[in-house]
N, C-alpha and C positions, 0 to 999 in steps of 0.2 A: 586445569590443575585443581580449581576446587573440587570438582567433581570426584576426582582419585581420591583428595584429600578424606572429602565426606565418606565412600565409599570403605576407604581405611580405617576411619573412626566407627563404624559402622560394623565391620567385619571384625574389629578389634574386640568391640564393646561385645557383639554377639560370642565369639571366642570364649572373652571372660566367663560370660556367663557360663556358656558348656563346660571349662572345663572347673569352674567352680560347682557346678549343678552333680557333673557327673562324674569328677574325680576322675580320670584315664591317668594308667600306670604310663607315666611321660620318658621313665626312664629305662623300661621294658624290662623291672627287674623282675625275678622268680614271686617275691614277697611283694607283698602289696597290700595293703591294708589302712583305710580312711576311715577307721573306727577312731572315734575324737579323742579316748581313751584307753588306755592299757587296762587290761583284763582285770590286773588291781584295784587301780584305780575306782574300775566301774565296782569292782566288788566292795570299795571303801566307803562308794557314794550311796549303793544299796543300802547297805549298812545303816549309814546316817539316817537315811529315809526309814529302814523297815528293823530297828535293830534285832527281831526276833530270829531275823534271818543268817545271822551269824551261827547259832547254835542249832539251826535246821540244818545247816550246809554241813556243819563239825557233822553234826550225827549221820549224814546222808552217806558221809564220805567212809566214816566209822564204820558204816553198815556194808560197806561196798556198794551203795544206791547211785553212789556220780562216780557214772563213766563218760569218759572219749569214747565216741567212734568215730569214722573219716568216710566216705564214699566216695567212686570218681566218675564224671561225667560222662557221656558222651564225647565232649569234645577235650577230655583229658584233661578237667580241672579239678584236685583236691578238696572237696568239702569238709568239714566237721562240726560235728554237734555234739553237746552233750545229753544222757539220755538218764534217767531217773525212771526205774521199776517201780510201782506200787507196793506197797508193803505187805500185799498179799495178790494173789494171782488176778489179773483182770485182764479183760480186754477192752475194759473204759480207755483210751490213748489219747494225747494231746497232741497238735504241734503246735511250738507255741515262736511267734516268727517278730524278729526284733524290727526298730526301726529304722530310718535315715543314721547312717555311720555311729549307729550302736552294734551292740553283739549280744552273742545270747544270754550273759550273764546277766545283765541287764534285764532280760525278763526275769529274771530269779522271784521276784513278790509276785508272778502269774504262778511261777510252777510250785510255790506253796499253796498258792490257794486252790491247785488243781490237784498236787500230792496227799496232799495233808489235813484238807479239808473234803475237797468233792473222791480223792482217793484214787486217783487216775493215773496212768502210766506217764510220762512224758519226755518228751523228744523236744531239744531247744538248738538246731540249725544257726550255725551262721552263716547271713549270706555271702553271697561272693565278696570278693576283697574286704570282709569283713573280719572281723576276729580271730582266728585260726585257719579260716576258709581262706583259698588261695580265688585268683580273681582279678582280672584289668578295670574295672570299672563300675560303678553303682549302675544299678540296672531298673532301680525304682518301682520290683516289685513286678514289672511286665517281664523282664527276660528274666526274674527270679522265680517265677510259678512254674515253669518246667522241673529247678533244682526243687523244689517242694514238692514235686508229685514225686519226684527220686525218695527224699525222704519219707512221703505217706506210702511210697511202697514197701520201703528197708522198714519201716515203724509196724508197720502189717505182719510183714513176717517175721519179726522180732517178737510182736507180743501173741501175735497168735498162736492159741494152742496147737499142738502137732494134731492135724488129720482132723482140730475142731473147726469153729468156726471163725470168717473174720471178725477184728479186732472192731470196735466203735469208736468211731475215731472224730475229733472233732479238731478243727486248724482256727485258730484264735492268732490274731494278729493285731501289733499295735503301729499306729500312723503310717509309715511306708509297708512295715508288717502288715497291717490291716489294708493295703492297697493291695501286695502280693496275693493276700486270702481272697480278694474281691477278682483278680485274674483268675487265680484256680478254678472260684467259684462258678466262672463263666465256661469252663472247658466241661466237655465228658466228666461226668462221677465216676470214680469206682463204687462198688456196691458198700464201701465199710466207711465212706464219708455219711458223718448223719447229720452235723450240721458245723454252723459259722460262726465264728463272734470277730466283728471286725467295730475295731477302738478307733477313734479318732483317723481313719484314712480320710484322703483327698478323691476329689472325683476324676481328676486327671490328672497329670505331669504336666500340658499345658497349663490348666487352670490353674495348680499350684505354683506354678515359677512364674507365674503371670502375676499371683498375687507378693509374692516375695520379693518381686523386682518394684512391683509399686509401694511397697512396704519400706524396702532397705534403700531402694534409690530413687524414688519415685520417676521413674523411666515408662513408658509407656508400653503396651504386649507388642505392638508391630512401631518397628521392623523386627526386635530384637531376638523374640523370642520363635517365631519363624524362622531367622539365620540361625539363632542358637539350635534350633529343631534339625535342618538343613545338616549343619554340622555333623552331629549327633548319627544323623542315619549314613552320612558318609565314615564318619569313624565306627560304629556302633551296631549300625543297622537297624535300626529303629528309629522311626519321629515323636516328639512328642506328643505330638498330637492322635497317634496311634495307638498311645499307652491310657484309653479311658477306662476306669473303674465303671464308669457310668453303663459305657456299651456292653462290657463284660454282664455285669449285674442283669440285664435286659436278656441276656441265654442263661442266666441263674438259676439251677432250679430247689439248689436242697436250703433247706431253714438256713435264717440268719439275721444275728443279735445286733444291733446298730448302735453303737456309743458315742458321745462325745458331748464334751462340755464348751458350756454356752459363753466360756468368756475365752476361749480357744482363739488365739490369735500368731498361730503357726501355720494350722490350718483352720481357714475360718467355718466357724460352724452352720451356715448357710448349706455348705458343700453337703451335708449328710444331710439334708431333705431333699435335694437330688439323687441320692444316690438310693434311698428307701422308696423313692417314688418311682426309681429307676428298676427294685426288685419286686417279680411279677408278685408270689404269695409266699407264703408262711416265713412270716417278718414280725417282727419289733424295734420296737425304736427305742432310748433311754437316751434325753438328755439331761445331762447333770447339771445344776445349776450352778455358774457363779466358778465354772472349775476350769482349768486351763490344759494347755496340750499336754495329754496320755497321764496325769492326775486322777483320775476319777476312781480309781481304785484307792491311792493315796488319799483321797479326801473322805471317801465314803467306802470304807473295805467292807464295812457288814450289808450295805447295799449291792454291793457291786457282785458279792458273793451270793447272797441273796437271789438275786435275779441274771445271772448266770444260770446258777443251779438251778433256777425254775425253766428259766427258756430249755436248757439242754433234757429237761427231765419229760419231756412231751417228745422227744423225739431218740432219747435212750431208754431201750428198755432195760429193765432190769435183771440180774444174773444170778444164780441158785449157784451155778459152781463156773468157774471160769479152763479147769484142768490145773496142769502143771506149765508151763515158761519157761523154757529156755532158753538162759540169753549166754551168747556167745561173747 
């Protein structure tokens, strides 16, 4: 009888975990969406934080510069992003990819300083069950890097000129974002990826739920996080222990910007010196001091923009004329 009991408590506790880690739509409705906040909402919190970004948004919108667009999967799942033109014609392009049960708006202070500063086209995806995107489950970045290459395709032939060339295109991702950008990174290139900037990612989905669980409930990685793993590839198809940034990074071959701040205690900052020693060459590191999870723009934006623009500028060339755009 103990034995069952243990067993039950065991299978319980790992449960918990999975379906708290990874949200699964329980009640198999159409909608589904584990974003912590309403679109509002997150656009209220922007706000507070970046207030310039109120009257970027009014004028973008003003311009006709924020649009919807939606794409649909292979497996018949509705995505949508929204997507901001440059204010003159380029093929500079961004994707700029949110994090744990955020949405795209929420990157809004990256696609200013990509819009409006470095002048870049950009595309902000939400992912699955995430904001507009349709979706049974958080996917932590490993089963999101297929919908990302969907996007860096549609981003491609959106910005690129008719019969010119492809577009240059850079995928920037913050904490689950930057885990997604570190899966991409690990697959086949296409020729119009030129480089990385990945904020604050973890080095794996094990490792990080490993630390979260000793964090929030101080429980130990095994049994729990195994069952929870277990789980996971039977609902999901995936373990977590298969979802490593680390391994990815090790078949990485284009540039890439490494961030994150040293007092980061969501994801501990330890993780990103594994994950740079993990990528073979043409790398960077920047850790910010003293700053906290996916901050580091907020703490230091004339640095952060800074050295961005420097790292992307060794591996963008520069453009005499870009054609004409046409966006549909």
């Amino acid at each position: 009888m103990m034995f069952f009991l243990l067993l039950f408590l065991l299978l319980s506790i790992s449960g918990f975990i999975y379906y708290k880690a990874v949200g699964p739509n329980l009640s198999r409705r159409a909608a589904h969406n584990v974003s912590t906040l309403t679109e509002p909402e997150a656009l209220d919190e922007m706000y507070s934080l970046y207030p310039h970004l109120r009257r970027w948004l009014v004028e973008r919108k003003s311009h006709g510069q924020w649009r919807s667009t939606t794409l649909t999967t292979p497996d018949n799942v509705r995505l949508h992003a929204y997507v901001v033109p440059a204010d003159r014609p380029t093929r500079r392009t961004v994707i700029l990819i949110h994090g744990y049960r955020s949405q795209a708006v929420e990157m809004l202070h990256l696609a200013y300083l990509y819009h409006h500063q470095l002048h870049f086209n950009v595309v902000m995806p939400d992912l699955r069950a995430h904001g507009h995107s349709q979706g049974s489950a958080i996917g932590f970045g490993y089963t999101d890097a297929a919908d990302v290459r969907l996007w860096m395709h549609h981003a491609d032939s959106l910005f690129r000129p008719e019969h010119g060339e492809h577009t240059q295109m850079v995928i920037h991702g913050l904490s689950m974002g930057a885990a997604t950008a570190m899966f991409v990174a690990g697959q086949p290139q296409p020729p119009y990826v030129k480089a990385y900037v990945e904020d604050c990612g973890y080095s794996s989905v094990d490792a990080e739920l490993t630390y979260m669980l000793r964090r929030d409930y101080f429980l130990p990685r095994f049994p729990f996080i195994p069952l929870a793993s277990l789980i996971c590839r039977w609902q999901q198809g995936w373990s977590f222990q298969e979802a490593s940034c680390v391994e990815s990074l090790r078949r990485a071959r284009a540039p890439m910007l490494f961030i994150h701040g040293t007092a980061d205690r969501y994801v501990p900052s330890h993780m990103v010196h594994e994950l740079y020693a993990a990528k073979p060459h043409q790398k960077e590191i920047w850790e910010v001091p003293e700053v906290t999870h996916g901050r580091a723009y907020h703490d230091y934006p004339a640095d952060y923009e800074r050295r961005v623009s420097r790292f992307l500028d060794q591996y963008l060339y520069m453009e005499e004329t870009a054609g004409s755009v046409s966006f549909q």
